[in-house]
C-alpha positions in Angstrom: 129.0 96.1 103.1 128.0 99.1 105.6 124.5 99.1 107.1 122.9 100.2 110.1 121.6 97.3 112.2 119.1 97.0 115.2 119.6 94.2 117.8 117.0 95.5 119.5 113.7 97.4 119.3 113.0 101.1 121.4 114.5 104.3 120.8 116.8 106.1 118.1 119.4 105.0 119.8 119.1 101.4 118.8 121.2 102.0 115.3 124.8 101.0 114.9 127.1 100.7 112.6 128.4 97.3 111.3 129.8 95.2 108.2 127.6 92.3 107.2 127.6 90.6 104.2 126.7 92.0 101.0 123.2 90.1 99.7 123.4 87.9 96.8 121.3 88.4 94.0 118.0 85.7 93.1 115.9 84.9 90.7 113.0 87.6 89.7 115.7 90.0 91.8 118.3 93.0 91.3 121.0 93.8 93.3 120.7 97.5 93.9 123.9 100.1 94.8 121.8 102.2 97.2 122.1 106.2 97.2 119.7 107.4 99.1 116.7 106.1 101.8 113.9 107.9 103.5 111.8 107.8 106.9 108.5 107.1 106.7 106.4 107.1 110.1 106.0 103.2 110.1 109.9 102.8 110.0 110.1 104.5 113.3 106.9 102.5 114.5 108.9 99.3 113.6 111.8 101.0 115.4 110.0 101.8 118.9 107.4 99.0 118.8 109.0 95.9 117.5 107.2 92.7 118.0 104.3 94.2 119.1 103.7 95.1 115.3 102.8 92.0 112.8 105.1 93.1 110.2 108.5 93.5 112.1 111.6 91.8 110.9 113.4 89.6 113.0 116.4 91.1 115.1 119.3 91.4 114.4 117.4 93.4 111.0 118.0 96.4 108.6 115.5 98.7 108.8 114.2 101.3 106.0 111.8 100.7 103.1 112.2 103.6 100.3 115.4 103.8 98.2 117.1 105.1 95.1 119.5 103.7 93.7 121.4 101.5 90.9 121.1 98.5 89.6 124.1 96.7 89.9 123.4 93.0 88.7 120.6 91.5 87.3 118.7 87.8 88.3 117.3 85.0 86.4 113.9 86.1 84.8 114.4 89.9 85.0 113.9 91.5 81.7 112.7 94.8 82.3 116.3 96.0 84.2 120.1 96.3 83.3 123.0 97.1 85.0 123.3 100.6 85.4 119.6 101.6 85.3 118.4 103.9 88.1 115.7 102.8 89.7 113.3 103.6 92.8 110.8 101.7 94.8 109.9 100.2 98.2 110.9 96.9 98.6 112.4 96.2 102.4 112.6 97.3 105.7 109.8 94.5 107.2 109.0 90.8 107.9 112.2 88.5 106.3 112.9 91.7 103.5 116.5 93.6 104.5 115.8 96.9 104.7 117.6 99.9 102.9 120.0 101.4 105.4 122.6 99.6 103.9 125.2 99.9 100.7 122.9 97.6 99.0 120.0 95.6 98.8 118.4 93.0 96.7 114.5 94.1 95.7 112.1 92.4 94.1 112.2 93.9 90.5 108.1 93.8 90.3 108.6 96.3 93.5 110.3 98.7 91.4 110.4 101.2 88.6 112.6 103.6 86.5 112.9 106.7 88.9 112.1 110.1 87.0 114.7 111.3 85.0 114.2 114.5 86.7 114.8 114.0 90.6 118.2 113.5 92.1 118.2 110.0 93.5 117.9 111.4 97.3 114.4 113.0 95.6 113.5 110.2 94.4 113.9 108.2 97.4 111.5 110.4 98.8 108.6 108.7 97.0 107.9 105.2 96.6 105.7 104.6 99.9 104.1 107.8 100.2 103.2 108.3 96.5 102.1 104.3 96.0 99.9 105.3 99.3 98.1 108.4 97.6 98.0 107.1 94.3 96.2 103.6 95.8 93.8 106.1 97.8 92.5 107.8 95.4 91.7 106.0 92.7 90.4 103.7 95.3 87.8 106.5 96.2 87.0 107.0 92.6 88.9 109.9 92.0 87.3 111.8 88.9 88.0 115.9 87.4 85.9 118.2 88.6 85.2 116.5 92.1 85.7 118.4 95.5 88.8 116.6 97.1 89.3 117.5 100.7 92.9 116.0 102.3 93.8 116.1 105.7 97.5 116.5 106.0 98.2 117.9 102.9 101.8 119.4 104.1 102.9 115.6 105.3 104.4 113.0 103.6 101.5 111.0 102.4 99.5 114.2 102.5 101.7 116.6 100.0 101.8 114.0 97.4 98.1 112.9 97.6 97.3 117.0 96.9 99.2 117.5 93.6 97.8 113.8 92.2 94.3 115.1 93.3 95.1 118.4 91.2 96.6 116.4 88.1 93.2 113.9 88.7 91.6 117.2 87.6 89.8 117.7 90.8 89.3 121.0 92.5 91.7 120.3 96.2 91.6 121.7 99.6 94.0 120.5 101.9 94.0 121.1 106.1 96.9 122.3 107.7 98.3 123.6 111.5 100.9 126.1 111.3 101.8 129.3 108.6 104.5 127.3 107.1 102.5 124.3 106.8 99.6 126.6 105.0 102.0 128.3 102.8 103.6 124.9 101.4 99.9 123.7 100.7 99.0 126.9 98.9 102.2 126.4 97.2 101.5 123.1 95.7 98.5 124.3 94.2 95.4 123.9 96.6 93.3 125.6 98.9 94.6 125.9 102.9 92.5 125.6 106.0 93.5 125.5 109.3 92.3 123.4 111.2 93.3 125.1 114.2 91.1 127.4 113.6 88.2 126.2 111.6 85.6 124.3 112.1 84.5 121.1 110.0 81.5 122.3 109.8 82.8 125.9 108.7 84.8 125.1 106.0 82.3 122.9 104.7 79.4 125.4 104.4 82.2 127.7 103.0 83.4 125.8 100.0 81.0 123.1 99.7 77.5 125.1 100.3 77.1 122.7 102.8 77.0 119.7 100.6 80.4 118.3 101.4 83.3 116.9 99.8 83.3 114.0 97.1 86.2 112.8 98.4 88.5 113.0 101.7 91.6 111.5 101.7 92.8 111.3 105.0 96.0 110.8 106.3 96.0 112.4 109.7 93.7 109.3 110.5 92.6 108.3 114.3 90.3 110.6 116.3 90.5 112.8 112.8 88.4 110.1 111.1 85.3 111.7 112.6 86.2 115.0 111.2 86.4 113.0 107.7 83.0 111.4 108.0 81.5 115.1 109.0 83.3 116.7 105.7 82.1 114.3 103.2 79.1 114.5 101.2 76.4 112.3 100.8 77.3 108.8 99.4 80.9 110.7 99.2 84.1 108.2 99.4 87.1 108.4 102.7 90.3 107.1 101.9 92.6 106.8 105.3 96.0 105.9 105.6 95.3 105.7 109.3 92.4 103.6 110.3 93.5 101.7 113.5 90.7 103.7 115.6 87.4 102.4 117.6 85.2 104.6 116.5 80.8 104.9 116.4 80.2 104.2 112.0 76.4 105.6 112.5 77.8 109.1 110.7 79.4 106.9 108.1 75.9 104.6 107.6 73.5 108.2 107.8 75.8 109.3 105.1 75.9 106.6 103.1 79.8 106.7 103.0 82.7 104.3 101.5 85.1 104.2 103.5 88.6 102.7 101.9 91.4 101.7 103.9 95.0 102.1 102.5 97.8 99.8 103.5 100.0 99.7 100.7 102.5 96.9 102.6 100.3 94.2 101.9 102.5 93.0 98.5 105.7 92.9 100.0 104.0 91.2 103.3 102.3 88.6 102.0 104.0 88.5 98.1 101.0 89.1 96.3 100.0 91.5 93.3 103.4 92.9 93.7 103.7 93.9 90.0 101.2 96.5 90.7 103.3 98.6 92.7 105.5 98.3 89.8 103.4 99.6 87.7 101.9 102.9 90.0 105.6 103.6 90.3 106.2 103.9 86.5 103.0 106.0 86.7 104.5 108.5 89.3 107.5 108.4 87.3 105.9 110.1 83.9 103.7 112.0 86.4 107.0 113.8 88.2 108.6 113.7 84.5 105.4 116.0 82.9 106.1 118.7 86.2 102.6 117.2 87.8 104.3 116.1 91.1 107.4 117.5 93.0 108.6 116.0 96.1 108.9 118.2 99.0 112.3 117.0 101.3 113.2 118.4 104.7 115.8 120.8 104.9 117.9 119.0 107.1 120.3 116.1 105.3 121.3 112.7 107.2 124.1 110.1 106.4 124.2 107.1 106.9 125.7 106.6 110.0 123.0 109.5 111.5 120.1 106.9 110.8 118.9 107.3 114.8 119.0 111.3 113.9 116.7 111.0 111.1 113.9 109.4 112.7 114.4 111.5 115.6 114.0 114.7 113.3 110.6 113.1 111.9 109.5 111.8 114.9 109.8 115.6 116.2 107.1 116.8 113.9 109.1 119.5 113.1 110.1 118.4 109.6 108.3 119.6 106.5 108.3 117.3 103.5 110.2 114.1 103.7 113.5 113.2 105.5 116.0 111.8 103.8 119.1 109.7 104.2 122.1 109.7 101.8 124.0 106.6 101.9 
């Protein structure tokens, strides 16, 4: 089969193009036809950093870790899946797991779900990391109708779906944002802009809180923006991050009585436990996106295959609104 292979870690430039051989399907496995892939910021971390990140794959590898695709064969023990079913998860990309810049893969079938009957598969494939992410984050932090959800990010990939589940949670969402186009999209998907850029913490807390703060802040901006978190929050209030690898002063957090909830949805496919449960949040996102509750947003700008390097250069630019994706 095709695939885009790194023998070495650094730059976009690292991708090429080569024939390996097409995986065999196992036990508690699928063999999936891959349509579509898409860039998530710890692909290109994986990418540029290599073995100075725990979870990289050994080289020569296959990066990616979202797909859409079809199920082609079927292994011992899999019930739930037939040939021909189109399905969607994240199931590669990291540690001894071939990634999804490739014809096809073989994913764990607990890793997976049904995609929504709704989305093309290239939509689809937009989904699995980011929307396993958010929906982990906030019902992490409690998430309950009629709270004050504040998320930081709310145009990114993490970030845009975390808004619309904190709006079909029932919860009343404001989202912070840098730029007009970034303001309109989160206005467009249903919640209440701020710019950051122009705002103060402290501001936009007295103006839509009364000073008390919000119930919950999901953040996914993370680092120095933690702080800003802590400040938003109210009393005894719950932070979700996506982004927590920052040395930081918790006396805010302790004053505050915070819970703070740190979200790395990799752990099942890293260390093979509770797998099933992504599984599971997946066929929850699915009947979410099918009831017109979630829409994936996808950068206007389309990537083959062979333009793997390209595509995490366009996210890695910051220009991109919504997520990049990869047709294969």
């Amino acid at each position: 089969m095709k695939a885009m292979i790194v023998n070495s870690f650094g730059s976009e430039n690292v991708f090429e193009v080569c024939e390996i051989t097409k995986p065999q399907v196992k036990t508690g496995h699928v063999l999936i036809k891959i349509a579509a892939t898409s860039v998530n910021t710890v692909d290109t971390m994986i990418r540029a950093m290599g073995d100075n990140l725990p979870i990289a794959p050994a080289l020569p590898a296959v990066l990616g870790m979202d797909f859409a695709g079809t199920v082609e064969e079927v292994g011992e023990g899999v019930t739930d899946y037939k040939v021909g079913d189109k399905v969607y998860g994240c199931a590669g990309g990291l540690a001894d797991l071939q990634g999804t810049l490739a014809e096809y893969m073989v994913a764990d079938a607990k890793l997976i779900a049904l995609k929504p009957q709704n989305l093309s598969m290239r939509e689809a494939a937009a989904l699995p990391l980011v929307a396993i992410t958010a929906y982990e984050g906030l019902m992490r932090a409690g998430i309950s109708e009629g709270q004050k959800v504040l998320v930081h990010g709310g145009s990114g990939g993490v970030g845009h779906v975390a808004l619309q589940l904190a709006r079909y949670f029932g919860a009343e969402v404001y989202s912070t944002g840098g730029g007009d186009s970034q303001l309109a999209l989160i206005e467009k998907l249903g919640a209440k802009a701020i710019n950051y850029k122009t705002e103060t913490v402290a501001g936009y807390v007295a103006k839509f809180t009364e000073g008390l703060g919000f119930d919950v802040v999901f953040d996914s901006v993370g680092g120095e923006n933690m702080r800003n978190s802590f400040e938003a929050a109210a009393l005894n209030g719950q932070v979700a991050s996506t982004v927590a690898m920052v040395n930081m002063d918790l006396s805010l957090a302790h004053f505050k009585g915070l819970s703070l909830h740190v979200v790395f949805m990799l752990i099942p496919m890293l260390h093979n436990i509770k797998r099933e449960e992504h599984g599971k949040i997946l066929n929850e996102i699915s009947q979410i996106v099918e009831a017109g509750e979630l829409t994936p947003v996808l950068d206007k700008e389309t990537f083959s295959l062979e333009e793997a390097g390209k595509a995490h250069e366009r996210l890695a630019s910051g220009k991109a609104m919504g997520k990049v994706v990869i047709s294969i």
